[in-house]
N, C-alpha and C positions, 0 to 999 in steps of 0.2 A: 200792546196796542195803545194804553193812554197815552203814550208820550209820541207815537207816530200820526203822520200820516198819509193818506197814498189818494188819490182818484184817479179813477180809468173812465174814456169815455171817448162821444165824436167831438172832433173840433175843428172851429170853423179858422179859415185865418183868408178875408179878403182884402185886398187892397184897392191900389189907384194906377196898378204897373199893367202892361201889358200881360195878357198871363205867361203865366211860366216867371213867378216872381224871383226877380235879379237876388234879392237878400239870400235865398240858394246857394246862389252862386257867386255869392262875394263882389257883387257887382252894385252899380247903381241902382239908384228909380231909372223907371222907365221916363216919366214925363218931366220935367220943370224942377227935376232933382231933388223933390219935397216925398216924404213919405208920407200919404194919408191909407188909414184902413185902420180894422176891426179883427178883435179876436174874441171866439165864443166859445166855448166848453159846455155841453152836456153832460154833466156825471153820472154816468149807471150806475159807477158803485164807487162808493166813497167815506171815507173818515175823516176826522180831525181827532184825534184820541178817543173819546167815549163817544162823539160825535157824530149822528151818520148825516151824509150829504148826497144818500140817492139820490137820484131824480132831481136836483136842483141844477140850474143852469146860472152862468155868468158870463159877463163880456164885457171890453174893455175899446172904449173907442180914442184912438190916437192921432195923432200929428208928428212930425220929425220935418226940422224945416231942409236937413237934408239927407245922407246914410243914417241909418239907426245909431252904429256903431259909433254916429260923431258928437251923437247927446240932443240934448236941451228939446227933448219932448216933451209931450202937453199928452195925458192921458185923464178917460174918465171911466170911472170905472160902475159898473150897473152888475147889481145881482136880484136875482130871482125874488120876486116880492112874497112868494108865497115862501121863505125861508122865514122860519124862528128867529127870535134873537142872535143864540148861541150859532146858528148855519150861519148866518149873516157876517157876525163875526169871524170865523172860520175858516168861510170863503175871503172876506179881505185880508185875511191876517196869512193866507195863500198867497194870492196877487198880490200882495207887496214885498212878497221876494222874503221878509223875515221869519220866514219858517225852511229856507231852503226850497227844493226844485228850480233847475238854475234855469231854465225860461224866465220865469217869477223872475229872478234875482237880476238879471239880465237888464229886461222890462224895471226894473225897480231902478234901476244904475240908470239907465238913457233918457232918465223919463223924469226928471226933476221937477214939473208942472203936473201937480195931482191934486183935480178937483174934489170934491165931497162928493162919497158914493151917492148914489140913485138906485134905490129900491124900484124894480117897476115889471109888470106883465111882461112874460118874454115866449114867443114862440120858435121852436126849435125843431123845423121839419128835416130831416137827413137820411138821404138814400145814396150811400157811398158806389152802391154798384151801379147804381143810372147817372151817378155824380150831376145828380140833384139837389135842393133845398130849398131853404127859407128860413131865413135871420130875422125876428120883428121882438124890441125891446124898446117894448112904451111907447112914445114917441119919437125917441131919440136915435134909433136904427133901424133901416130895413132893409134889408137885403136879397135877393133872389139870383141862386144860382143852378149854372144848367149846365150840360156836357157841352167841352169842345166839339165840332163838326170837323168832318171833312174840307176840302178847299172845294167849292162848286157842288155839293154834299150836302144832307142831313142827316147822314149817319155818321151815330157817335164815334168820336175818335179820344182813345184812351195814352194816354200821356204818365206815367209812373216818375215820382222824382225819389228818390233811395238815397236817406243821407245815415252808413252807417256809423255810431256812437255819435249821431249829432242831438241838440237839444231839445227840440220840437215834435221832430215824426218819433215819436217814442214807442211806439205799439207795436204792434206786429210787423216784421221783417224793416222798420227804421223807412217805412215808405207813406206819403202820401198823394192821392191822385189828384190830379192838377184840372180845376172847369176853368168856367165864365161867371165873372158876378155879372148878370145882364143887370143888374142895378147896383147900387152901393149909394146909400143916400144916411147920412151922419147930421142930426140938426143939432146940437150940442152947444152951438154959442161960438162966437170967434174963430178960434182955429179948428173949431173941431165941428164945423159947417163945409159939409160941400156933399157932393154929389157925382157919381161916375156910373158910366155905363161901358159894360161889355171890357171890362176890365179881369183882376185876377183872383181867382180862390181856390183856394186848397184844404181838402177836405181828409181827413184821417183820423185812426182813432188812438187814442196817448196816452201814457200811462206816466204820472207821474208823482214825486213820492218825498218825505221828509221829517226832519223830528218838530214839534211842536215847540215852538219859545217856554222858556220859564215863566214870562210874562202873563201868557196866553193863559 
């Protein structure tokens, strides 16, 4: 277990597309060709070698001025203030891809504009079956997401996206259920300011896992 490590847990991933996010499906942005959105992780359980990272939450607020896949994104990254030192660490030395799990590494490749973390209060509300929530990290994100509807409707309409051996929905059957972020509001500075409504989020729980740097 020292030289491992794994977290499972909900995670949030909204953006600025239409829902039913294109990146799926190998497609474009929805809007203006620019990628804007947020990624959040609650860990119920979790290590970094002797490390534990219960209960700590992180998120990562981004820009991509076009496809992910084509680079030269702006990312900032916020972890839970109520983390220790060593969590704190742990958790970034996750999120930057050099510990393996290949979301992480992914995210670490496309994203060459990376601010100085942000320690700060983060609320993490998550009800997968009403495909419900609420994203709030400081100041700097807030999010509120709800279930699709009907057309003419306000009964919930449920939407499953299933990508199996893919890198993201990694938990249970490779699926995550697709809402609404009725908000999406990112104050971060530059590129990483803006604000969306009734846009996309996808909600699931991931499992994801890797050996610790020698460094670390």
């Amino acid at each position: 277990m020292s030289d491992t490590w794994a977290i499972k847990g909900a995670w949030f991933k909204n953006c600025n597309c239409d829902p039913g996010c294109p990146c799926d499906f190998n497609q474009d942005p929805t809007h203006d060709g620019q990628c804007e959105g947020v990624i959040a992780m609650r860990i119920d359980e979790g290590h970094f070698g002797d490390v534990t990272l219960d209960g700590l939450k992180f998120a990562g607020a981004a820009y991509w001025p076009g496809r992910i896949d084509a680079g030269d994104g702006h990312i900032q990254p916020i972890v839970d203030e109520s983390a220790d030192d060593a969590q704190r660490q742990a958790i970034l030395t996750i999120m930057s891809g050099q510990a393996g799990g290949t979301i992480f590494e992914i995210f670490a490749a496309m994203c060459p504009h990376v601010r100085e973390p942000v320690f700060a209060p983060m609320e993490f509300e998550f009800d997968i079956n009403a495909r419900q929530g609420h994203l709030r990290a400081g100041d700097l994100i807030d999010s509120e997401v709800d279930s699709l509807t009907g057309i003419g409707s306000d009964d919930p309409y449920r939407i499953l996206v299933k990508i199996p051996g893919g890198f993201e929905y990694t938990g249970p059957n490779s699926e995550a259920e697709t809402a609404v972020a009725k908000t999406l509001k990112v104050s971060a500075g530059g590129e990483l300011d803006y604000e969306h409504e009734m846009s996309h989020s996808s909600m699931a729980f991931v499992e994801h896992s890797g050996e610790v740097p020698a460094a670390a």
